[in-house]
N, C-alpha and C positions, 0 to 999 in steps of 0.2 A: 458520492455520486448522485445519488438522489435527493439530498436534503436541498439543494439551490430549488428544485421546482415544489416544494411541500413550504403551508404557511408558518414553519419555524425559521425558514430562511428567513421572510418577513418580519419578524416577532423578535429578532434579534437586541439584543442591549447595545453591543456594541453599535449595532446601527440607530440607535434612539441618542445614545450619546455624541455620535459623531453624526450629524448629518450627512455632512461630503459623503462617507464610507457608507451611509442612507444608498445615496444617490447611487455609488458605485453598484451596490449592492443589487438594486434592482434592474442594472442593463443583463439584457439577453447574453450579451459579449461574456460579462463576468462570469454569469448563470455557468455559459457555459465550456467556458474554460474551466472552472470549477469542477463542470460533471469529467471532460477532459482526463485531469489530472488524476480525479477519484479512478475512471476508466485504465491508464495507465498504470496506476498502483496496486489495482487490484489484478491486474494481467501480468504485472511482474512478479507480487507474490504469489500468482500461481505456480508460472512457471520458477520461481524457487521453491517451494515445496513440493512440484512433481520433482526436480533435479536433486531435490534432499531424496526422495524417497525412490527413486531409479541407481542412483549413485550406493544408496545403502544397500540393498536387496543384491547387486549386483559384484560388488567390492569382494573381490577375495581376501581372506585373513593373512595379514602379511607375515613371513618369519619373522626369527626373532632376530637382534641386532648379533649381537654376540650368545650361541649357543654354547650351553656347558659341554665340556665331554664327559663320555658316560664312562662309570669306572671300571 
């Protein structure tokens, strides 16, 4: 999310070898579609990891399939 506006975006290899991907690289548009993407991914693993951890805490212990009889 943050790296498109810090100068390691700039500093990139991939963008020294491929010019075009240069180019691409420094529009506002990519920037920030980039940050975008980061933004969504990090909102969605959150709410999977609240959902892991509400789901667990919560979860009754289920019986068992087939219980033995007691003798």
């Amino acid at each position: 999310m943050i790296a498109p506006w810090t100068a390691l975006w700039e500093r990139n290899i991939f963008a020294i070898w491929l010019p075009w991907l240069g180019n691409a690289m420094s529009s506002r548009h990519v920037q920030g579609a980039v940050t975008g993407v980061g933004l969504i991914t990090v909102l969605a693993g959150l709410r999977d990891l609240t959902g892991a951890f509400f789901s667990r805490s919560t979860a009754a212990p289920s019986p068992p399939d087939n219980p033995t009889p007691a003798p």
